[in-house]
TORDRENGU-685639 format. One record per residue (C-alpha): residue number from 1; residue in three letters; x, y, z. Coordinates in steps of 0.2 Angstrom, whole numbers. Example, Ala and Ser with C-alpha at 12.3 -4.5 7.8 and 13.67 -1.06 7.14 Angstrom:
<nodes>
(1,"ALA",(62,-22,39))
(2,"SER",(68,-5,36))
</nodes>
This chain:
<nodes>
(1,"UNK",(249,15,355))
(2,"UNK",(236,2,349))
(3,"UNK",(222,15,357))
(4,"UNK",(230,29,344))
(5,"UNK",(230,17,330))
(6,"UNK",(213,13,332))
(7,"UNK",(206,28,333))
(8,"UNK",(216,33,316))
(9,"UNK",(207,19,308))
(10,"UNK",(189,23,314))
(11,"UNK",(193,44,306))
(12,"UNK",(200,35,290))
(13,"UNK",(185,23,288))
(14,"UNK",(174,38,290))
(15,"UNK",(186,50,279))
(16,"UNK",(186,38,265))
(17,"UNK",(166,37,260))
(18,"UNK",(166,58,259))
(19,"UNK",(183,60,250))
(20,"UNK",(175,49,236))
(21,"UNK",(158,55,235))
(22,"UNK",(166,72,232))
(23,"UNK",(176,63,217))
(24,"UNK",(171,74,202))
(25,"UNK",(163,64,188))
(26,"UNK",(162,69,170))
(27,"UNK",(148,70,156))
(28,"UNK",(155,69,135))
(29,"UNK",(150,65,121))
(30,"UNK",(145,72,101))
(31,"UNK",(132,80,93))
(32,"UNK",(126,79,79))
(33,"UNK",(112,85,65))
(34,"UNK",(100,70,61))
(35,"UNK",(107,65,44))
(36,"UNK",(124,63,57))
(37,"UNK",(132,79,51))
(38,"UNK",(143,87,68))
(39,"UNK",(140,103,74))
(40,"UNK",(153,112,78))
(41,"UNK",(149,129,90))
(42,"UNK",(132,120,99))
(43,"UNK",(131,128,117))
(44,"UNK",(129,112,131))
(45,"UNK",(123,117,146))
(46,"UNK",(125,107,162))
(47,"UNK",(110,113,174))
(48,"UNK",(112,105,190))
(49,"UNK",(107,116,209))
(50,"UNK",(112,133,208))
(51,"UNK",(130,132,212))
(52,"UNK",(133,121,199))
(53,"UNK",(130,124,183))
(54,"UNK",(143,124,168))
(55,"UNK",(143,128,148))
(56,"UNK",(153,121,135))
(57,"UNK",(154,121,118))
(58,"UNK",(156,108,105))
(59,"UNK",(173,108,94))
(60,"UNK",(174,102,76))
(61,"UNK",(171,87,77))
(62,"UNK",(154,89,87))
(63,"UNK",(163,83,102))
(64,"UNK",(160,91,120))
(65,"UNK",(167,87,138))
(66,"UNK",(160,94,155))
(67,"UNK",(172,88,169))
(68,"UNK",(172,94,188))
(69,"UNK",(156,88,188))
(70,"UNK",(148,83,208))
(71,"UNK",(138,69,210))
(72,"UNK",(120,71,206))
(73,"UNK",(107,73,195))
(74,"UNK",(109,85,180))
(75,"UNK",(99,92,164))
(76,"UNK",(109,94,148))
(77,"UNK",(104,105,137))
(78,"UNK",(109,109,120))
(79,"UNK",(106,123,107))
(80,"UNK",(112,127,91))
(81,"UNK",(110,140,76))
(82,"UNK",(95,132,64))
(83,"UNK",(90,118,77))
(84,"UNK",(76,116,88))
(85,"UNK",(84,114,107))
(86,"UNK",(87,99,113))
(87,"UNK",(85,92,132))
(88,"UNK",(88,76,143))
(89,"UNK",(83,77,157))
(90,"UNK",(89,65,175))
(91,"UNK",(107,62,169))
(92,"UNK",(115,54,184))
(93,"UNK",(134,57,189))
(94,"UNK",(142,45,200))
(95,"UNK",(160,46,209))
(96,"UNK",(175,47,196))
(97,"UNK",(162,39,183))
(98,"UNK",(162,46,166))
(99,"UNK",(146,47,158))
(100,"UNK",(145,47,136))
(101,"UNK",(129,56,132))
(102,"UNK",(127,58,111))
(103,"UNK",(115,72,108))
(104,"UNK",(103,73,90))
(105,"UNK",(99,90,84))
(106,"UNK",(85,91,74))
(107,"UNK",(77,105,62))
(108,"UNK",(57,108,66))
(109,"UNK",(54,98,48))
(110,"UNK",(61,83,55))
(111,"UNK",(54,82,73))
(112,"UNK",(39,81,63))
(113,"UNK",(44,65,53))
(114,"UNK",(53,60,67))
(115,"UNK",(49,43,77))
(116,"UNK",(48,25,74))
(117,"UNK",(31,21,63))
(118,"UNK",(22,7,73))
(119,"UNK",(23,-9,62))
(120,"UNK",(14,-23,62))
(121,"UNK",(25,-39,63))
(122,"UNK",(30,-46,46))
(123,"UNK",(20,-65,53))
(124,"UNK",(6,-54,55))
(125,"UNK",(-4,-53,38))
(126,"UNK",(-17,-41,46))
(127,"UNK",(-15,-25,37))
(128,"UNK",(-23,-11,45))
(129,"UNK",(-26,3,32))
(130,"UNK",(-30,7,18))
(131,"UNK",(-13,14,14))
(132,"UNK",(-10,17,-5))
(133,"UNK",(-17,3,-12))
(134,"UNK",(-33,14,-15))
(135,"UNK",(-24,23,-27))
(136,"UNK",(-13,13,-37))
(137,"UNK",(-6,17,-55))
(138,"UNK",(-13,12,-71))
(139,"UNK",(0,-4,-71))
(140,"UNK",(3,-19,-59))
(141,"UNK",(18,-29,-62))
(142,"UNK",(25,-45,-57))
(143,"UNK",(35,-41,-39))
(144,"UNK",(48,-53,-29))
(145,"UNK",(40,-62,-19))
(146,"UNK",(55,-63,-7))
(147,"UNK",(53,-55,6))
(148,"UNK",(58,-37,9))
(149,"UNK",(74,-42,19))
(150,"UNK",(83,-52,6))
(151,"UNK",(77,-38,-8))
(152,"UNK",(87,-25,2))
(153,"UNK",(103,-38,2))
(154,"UNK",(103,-34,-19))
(155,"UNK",(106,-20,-26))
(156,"UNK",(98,-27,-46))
(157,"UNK",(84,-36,-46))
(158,"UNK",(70,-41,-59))
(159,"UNK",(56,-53,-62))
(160,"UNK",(48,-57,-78))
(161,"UNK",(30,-67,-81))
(162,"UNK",(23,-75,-96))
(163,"UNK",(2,-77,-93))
(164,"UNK",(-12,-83,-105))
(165,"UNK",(-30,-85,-104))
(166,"UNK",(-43,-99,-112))
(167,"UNK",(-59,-94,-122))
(168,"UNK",(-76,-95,-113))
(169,"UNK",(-91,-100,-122))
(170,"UNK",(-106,-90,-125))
(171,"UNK",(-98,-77,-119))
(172,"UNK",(-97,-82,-101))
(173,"UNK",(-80,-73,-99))
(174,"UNK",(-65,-67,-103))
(175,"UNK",(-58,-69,-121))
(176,"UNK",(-40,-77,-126))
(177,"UNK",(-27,-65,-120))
(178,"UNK",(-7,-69,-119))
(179,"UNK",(3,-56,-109))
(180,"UNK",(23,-54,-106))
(181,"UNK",(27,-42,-89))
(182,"UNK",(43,-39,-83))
(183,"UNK",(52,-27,-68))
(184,"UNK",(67,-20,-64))
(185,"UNK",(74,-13,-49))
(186,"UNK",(89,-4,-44))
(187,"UNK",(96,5,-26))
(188,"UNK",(103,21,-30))
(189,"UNK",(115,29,-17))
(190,"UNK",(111,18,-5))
(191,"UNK",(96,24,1))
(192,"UNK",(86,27,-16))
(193,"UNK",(78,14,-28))
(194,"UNK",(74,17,-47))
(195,"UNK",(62,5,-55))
(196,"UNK",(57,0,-74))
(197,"UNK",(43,-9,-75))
(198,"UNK",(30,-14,-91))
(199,"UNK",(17,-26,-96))
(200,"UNK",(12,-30,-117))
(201,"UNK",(-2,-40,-119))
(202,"UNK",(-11,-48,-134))
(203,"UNK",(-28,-50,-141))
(204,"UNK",(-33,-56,-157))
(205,"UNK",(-16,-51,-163))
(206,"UNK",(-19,-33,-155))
(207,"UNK",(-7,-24,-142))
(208,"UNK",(-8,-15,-127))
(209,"UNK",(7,-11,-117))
(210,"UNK",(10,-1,-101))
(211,"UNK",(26,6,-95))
(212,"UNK",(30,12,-78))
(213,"UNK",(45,23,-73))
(214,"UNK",(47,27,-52))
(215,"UNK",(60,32,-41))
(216,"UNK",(59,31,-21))
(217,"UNK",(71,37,-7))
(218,"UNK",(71,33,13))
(219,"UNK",(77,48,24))
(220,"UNK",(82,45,40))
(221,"UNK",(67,48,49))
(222,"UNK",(59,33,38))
(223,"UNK",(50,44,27))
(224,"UNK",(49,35,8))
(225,"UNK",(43,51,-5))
(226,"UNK",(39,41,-19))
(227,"UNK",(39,48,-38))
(228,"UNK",(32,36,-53))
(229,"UNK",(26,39,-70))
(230,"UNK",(15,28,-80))
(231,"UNK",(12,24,-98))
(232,"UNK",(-4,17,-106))
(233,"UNK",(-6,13,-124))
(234,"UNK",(-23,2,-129))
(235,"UNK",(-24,-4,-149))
(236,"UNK",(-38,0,-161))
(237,"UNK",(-53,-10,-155))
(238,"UNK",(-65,-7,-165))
(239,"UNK",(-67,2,-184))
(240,"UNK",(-83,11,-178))
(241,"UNK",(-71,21,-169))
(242,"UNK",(-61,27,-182))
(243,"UNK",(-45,18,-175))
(244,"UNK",(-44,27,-164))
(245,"UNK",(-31,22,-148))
(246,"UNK",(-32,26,-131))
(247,"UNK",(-19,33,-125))
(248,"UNK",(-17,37,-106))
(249,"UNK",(-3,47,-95))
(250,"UNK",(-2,45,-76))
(251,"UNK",(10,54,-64))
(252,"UNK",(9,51,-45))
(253,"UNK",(17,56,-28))
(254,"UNK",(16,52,-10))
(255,"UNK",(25,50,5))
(256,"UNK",(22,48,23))
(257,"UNK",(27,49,39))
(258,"UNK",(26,47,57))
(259,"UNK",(20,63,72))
(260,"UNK",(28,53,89))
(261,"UNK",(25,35,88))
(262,"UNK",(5,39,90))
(263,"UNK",(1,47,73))
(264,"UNK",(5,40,56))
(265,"UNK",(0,50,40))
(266,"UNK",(1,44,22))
(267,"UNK",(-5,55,7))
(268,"UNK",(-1,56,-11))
(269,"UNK",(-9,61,-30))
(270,"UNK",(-11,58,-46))
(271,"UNK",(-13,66,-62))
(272,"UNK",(-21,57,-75))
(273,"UNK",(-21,62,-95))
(274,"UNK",(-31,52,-106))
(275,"UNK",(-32,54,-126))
(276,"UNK",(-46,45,-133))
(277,"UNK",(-57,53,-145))
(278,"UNK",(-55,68,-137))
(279,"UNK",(-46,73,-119))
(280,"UNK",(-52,70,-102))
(281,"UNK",(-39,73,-86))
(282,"UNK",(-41,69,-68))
(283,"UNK",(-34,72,-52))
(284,"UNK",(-34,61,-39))
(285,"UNK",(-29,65,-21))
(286,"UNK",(-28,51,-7))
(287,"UNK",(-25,51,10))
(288,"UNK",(-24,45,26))
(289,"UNK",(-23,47,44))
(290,"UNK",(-19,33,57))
(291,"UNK",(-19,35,75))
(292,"UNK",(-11,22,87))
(293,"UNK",(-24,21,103))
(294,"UNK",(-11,7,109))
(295,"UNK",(1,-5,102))
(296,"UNK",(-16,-17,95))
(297,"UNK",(-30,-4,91))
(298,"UNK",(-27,9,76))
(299,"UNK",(-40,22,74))
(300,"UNK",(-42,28,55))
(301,"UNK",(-49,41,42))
(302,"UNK",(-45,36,25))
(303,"UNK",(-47,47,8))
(304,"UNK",(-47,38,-10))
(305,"UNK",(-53,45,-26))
(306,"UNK",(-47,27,-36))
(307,"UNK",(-54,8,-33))
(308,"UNK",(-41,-2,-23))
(309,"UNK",(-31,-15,-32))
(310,"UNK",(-34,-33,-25))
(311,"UNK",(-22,-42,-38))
(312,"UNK",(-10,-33,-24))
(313,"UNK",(-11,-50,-13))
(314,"UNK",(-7,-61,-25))
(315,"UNK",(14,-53,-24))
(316,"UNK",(11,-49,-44))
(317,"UNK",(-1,-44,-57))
(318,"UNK",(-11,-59,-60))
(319,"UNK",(-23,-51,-77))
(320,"UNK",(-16,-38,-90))
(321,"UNK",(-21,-20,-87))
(322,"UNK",(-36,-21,-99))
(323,"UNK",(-52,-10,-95))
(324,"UNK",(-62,-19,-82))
(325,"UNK",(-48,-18,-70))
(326,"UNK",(-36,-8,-74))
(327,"UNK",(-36,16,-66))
(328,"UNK",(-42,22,-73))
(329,"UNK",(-57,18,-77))
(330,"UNK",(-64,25,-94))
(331,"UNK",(-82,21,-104))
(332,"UNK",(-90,28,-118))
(333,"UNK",(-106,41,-121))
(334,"UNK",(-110,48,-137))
(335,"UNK",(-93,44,-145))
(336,"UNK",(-86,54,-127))
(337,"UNK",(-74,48,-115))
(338,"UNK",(-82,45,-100))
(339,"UNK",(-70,46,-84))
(340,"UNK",(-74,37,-69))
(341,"UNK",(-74,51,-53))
(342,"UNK",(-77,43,-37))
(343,"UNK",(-74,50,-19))
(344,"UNK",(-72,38,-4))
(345,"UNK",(-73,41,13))
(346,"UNK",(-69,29,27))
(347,"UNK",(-68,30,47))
(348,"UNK",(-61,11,54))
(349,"UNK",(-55,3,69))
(350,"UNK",(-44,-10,69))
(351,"UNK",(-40,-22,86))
(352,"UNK",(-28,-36,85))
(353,"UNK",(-31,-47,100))
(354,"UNK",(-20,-65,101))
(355,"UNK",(-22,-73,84))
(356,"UNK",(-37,-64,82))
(357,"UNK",(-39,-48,72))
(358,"UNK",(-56,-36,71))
(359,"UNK",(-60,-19,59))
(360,"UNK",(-76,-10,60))
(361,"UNK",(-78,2,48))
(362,"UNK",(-92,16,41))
(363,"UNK",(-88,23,25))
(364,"UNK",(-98,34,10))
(365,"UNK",(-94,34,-7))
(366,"UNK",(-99,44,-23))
(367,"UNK",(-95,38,-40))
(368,"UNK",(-99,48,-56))
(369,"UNK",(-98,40,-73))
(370,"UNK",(-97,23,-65))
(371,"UNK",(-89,11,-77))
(372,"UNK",(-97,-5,-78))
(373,"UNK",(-90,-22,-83))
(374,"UNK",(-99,-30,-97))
(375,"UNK",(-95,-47,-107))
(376,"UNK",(-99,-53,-124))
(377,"UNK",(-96,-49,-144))
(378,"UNK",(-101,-31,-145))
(379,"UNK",(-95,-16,-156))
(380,"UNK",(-94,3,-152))
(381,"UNK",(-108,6,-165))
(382,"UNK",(-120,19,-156))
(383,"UNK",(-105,26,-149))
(384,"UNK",(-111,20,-129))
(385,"UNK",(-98,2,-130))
(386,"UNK",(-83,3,-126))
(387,"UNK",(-74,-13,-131))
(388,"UNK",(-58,-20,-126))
(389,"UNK",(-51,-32,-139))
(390,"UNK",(-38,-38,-129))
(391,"UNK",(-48,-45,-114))
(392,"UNK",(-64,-49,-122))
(393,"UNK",(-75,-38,-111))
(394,"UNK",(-82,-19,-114))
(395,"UNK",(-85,-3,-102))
(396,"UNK",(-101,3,-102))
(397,"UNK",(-107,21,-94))
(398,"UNK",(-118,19,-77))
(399,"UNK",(-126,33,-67))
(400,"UNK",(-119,42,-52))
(401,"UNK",(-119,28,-36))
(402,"UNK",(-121,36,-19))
(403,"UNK",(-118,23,-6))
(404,"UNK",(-116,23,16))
(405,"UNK",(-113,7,25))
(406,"UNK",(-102,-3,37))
(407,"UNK",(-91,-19,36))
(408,"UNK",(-84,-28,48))
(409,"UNK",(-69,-39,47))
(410,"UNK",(-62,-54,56))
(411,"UNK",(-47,-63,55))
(412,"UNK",(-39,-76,64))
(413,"UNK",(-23,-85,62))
(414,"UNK",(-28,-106,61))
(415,"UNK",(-12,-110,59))
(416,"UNK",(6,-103,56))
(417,"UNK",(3,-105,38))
(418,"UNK",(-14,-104,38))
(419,"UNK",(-26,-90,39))
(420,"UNK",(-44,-85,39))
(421,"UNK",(-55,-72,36))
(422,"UNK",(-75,-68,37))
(423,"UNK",(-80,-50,30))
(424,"UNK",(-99,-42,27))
(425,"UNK",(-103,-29,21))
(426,"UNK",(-119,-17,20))
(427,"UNK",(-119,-2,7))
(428,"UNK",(-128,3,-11))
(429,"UNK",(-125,-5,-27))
(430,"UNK",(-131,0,-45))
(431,"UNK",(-144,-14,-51))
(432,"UNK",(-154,-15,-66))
(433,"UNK",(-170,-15,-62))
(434,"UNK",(-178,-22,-78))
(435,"UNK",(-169,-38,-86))
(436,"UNK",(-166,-42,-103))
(437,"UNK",(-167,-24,-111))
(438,"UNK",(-157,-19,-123))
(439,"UNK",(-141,-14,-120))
(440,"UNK",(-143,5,-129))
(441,"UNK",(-157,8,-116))
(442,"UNK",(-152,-1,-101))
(443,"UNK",(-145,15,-93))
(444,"UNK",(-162,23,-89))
(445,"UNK",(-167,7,-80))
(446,"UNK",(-151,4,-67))
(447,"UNK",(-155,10,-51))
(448,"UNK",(-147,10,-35))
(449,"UNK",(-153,-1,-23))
(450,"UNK",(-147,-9,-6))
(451,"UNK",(-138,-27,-4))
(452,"UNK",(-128,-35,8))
(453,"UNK",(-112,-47,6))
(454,"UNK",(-102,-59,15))
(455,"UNK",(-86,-66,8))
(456,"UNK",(-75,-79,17))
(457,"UNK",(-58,-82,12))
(458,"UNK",(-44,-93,16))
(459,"UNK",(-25,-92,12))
(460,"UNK",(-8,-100,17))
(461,"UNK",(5,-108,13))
(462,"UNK",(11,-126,11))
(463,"UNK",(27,-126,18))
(464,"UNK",(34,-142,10))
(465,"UNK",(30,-140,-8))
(466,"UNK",(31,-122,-7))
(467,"UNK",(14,-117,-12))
(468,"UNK",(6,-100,-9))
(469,"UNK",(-14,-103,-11))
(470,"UNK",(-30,-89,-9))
(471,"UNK",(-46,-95,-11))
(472,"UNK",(-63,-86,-9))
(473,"UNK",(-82,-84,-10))
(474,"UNK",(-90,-68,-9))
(475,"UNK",(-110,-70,-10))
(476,"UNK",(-124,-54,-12))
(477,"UNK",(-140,-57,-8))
(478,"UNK",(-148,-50,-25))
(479,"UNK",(-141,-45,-42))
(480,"UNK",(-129,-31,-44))
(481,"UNK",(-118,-23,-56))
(482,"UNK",(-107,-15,-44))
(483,"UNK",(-99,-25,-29))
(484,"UNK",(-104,-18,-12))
(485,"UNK",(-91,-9,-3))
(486,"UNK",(-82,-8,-19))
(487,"UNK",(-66,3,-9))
(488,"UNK",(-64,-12,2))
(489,"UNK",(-44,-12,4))
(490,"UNK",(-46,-23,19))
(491,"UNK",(-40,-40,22))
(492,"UNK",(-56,-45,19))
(493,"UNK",(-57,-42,2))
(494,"UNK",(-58,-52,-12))
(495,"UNK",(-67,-53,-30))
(496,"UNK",(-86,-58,-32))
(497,"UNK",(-91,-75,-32))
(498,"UNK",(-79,-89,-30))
(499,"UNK",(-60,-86,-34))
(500,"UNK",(-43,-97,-34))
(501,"UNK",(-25,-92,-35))
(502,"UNK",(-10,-104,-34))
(503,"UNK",(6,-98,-35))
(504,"UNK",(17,-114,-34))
(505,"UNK",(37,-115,-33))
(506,"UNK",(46,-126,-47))
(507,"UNK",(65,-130,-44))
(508,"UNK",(74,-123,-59))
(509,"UNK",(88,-137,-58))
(510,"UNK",(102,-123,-58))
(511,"UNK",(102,-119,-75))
(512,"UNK",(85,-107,-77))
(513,"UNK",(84,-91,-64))
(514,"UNK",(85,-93,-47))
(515,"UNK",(66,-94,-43))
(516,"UNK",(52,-100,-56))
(517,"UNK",(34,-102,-49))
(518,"UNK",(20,-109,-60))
(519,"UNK",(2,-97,-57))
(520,"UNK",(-15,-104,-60))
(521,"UNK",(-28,-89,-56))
(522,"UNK",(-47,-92,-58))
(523,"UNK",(-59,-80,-55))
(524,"UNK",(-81,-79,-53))
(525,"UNK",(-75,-98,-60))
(526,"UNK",(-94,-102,-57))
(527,"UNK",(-98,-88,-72))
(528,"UNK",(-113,-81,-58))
(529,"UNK",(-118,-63,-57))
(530,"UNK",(-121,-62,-74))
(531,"UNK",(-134,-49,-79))
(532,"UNK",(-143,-50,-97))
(533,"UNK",(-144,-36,-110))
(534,"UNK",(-147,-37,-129))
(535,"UNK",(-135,-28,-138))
(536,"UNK",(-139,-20,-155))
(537,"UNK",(-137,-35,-166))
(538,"UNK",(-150,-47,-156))
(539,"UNK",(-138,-54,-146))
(540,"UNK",(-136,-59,-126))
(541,"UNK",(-121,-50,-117))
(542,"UNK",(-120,-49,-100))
(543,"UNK",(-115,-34,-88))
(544,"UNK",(-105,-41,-74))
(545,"UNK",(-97,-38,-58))
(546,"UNK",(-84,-49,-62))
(547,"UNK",(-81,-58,-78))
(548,"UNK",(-77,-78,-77))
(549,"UNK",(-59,-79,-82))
(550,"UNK",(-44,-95,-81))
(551,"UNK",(-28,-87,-84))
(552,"UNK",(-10,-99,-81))
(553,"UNK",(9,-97,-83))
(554,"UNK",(24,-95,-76))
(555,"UNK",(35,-80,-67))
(556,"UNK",(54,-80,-64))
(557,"UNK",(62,-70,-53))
(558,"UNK",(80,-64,-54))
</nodes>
């Protein structure tokens, strides 16, 4: 009896194992379109060996369900009217298991766009490309300087910025200017934000104002198409011009996206209309294409027709939109608006390696009707000044500048809070080869000529006063009236000569807005660079690459 018992224990011991490795398994689960619509009708095959294989279909909720299934290794495919096939390949069923498999259809539009963007971490202040900045509207307004995160959490936000400059003697810089900012921002069905943003500034009791209208919306691939229009509107400046205003109309487009996680493309337009004594229009395409060799090392080719923004850094527009600074960029010939055309083209690498970050770059650039900066009491008498009341300088027409060279970048992290930065630079520049001419000849003498510069710069953040600070020195080894890589979008960029900004928090006490922050932004505070000209009443001005200028005040944001 105990023999017979024992040998029914050794057949059950062996028995068991094979029943339940023959226990079917099953694999489920929904399918759905990318903006999570279901699909109801997709066929789901289950390709296993030969003998078994099974189809299904989805039901109207998307959902499927393949039971009976041996253990194994299957491939799940699944197809649908308008989509691209779908496949996963490996799916293992275990004993009695079942497995829930959601399944993503997507069109061939959106396997384009689809696939996470490699960032950059948000610690990390090394920006890689030139992205947009290259081409940015006519007007820069104060932004929150929150950070990104805490924006999304509110659906309204705003900021508003009162600024003001001081006189400079001698002409040695920018005139007395007060300027009001303000923004507003607003998410639109949950994905979208709608924006209302303007800047009025004054100059010897003479307004200029731009307004900016712009709408952007996220798809679910992580696409942003981006829609603005822009505003500009400049005062009389000077009687010799009949009173006549300038007038200008900007509406600009991009978006980007994403081919894998290896490729990253970004491009966009703008149309520029300008009334001024006549009508000039411009079209300027950008773009750019980055490819990700590995997570730390982006190769890229970038395309800009407009001179990057560096007020962009600061987390607000620092200076009013006057001519000097402000796409586009407009001087004057023969009582003729002049338009300034450039074309820039760029091929970089970028490496980030530990706290240390390194950009190589080649680029050529071709600007046409290059606007130079000039400072000084001048009129439009002659019909080749372009004054601007409100800031105290005045565009004057240069020649075509045709420049090649390199840059190289680097950066290192010192500290959490702190970071630093070393950038030279080797290209063309237009120089006036003759001092001290006068200013209604001077165009015959500028020439292009080669110059180097290095800039170092440091910025951070004292974290218990709350105190965000950038501070520079760009140096050229000879005169210029251009600055040499003048695209420069990198983070080694920074205006010429020596440059402050301080952006410090002050507790508002809970009765003013949630954040106040005081702004002290000094720029070429040294007044060096300056080149001499005589203008037509026997006085000195000055061309510059960048006019000395102390502006102050406060920005609250809501």
């Amino acid at each position: 009896m105990l023999r017979k018992l024992g040998t029914w224990a050794v057949v059950l011991g062996l028995a068991l194992p094979l029943w339940a490795g023959e226990s079917p398994g099953t694999i489920s689960g929904y399918v759905r379109s990318v903006s999570g619509v279901p699909q109801m009708g997709a066929v789901v095959e289950i390709l296993g060996t030969a003998a078994h294989q099974f189809t299904v279909f989805t039901d109207g909720a998307g959902y499927y369900s393949a039971t009976g299934l041996l253990p194994g290794l299957y491939t799940v495919k699944v197809s649908a009217a308008s989509f691209l096939p779908a496949l996963r390949e490996r799916v293992g069923v275990r004993p009695g298991v079942s497995i829930s498999l959601n399944i993503t259809l997507n069109t061939l539009l959106s396997a384009i766009e689809l696939g996470p963007i490699r960032a950059i971490p948000d610690d990390d202040n090394w920006k890689w490309t030139l992205r947009s900045v290259a081409n940015r509207p006519i007007l820069r307004v104060v932004n929150d300087p929150s950070p990104p995160a805490e924006k999304q959490d509110h659906e309204l936000s705003g900021s508003l910025s009162f600024l003001a400059g001081s006189d400079a003697p001698a002409g040695f810089g920018t005139g007395s200017e007060m300027s009001t900012g303000f923004s507003l921002e607003r998410s639109i069905f949950s994905d979208g934000r709608v924006g209302l943003s303007g800047n009025v500034g004054y100059g010897l009791g003479l307004p200029a104002a731009a307004v900016r209208a712009s709408y952007s919306h996220r798809l679910p691939s992580g696409s942003e198409p981006a829609l603005a229009l822009t505003v500009r509107r400049s005062a009389p400046s000077d009687p010799n011009l009949h009173n006549a205003a300038l007038q200008a109309l900007a509406l600009s487009a991009g978006d980007d996206f994403a081919i894998g996680d290896v490729l990253e493309l970004k491009f966009g337009s703008e149309l520029q209309t300008i009334q001024f004594l006549g009508r000039v229009t411009a079209f300027r395409p950008y773009g750019a294409a980055d490819l990700h060799l590995s997570p730390n090392t982006v190769l890229e080719y970038g395309y800009a027709t407009s001179r990057p923004d560096g007020r962009v850094e600061r987390g607000f527009d620092s200076s009013s939109a006057d001519l000097s600074e402000a796409n586009p960029r407009v001087s004057m010939e023969g009582y003729a608006p002049k338009l300034e055309r450039a074309h820039h083209q760029e091929l970089s690498v970028s490496r980030r390696l530990g706290k240390n970050s390194v950009q190589v770059a080649a680029f050529y650039d071709r600007v046409g009707d290059t606007a130079l900066a000039g400072t000084g009491e001048v009129t439009a008498a002659g019909g080749f000044v372009l004054p601007d009341v409100y800031s105290g300088t005045f565009s004057y027409a240069g020649k075509t500048l045709n420049s090649d060279g390199v840059r190289v970048v680097l950066q290192r992290k010192l500290a959490a809070d702190l970071t630093a930065t070393l950038d030279y630079a080797y290209g063309s520049v237009l120089d006036l080869s003759r001092p001290d001419v006068s200013l209604q000849q001077a165009q015959q003498w500028i020439s292009t000529v080669r110059r180097q510069a290095i800039a170092a710069k440091f910025s951070g953040t004292v974290q218990r006063t709350h105190t965000r600070w950038i501070a520079s020195y760009r140096w050229v080894n000879g005169a210029a009236l251009t600055p040499v890589d003048m695209f420069n979008a990198s983070p080694g960029q920074s205006d010429p000569f020596l440059n402050l900004f301080i952006r410090q928090h002050v507790p508002t006490l809970g009765f003013l807005p949630s954040h106040m922050d005081a702004i002290i932004d000094l720029r070429n505070l040294l007044a060096q660079g300056y080149v001499p000209v005589v203008a037509q009443d026997g006085q000195t001005v000055y061309l510059v690459q960048a006019a000395r200028s102390v502006r102050g005040g406060v920005a609250f944001t809501f």
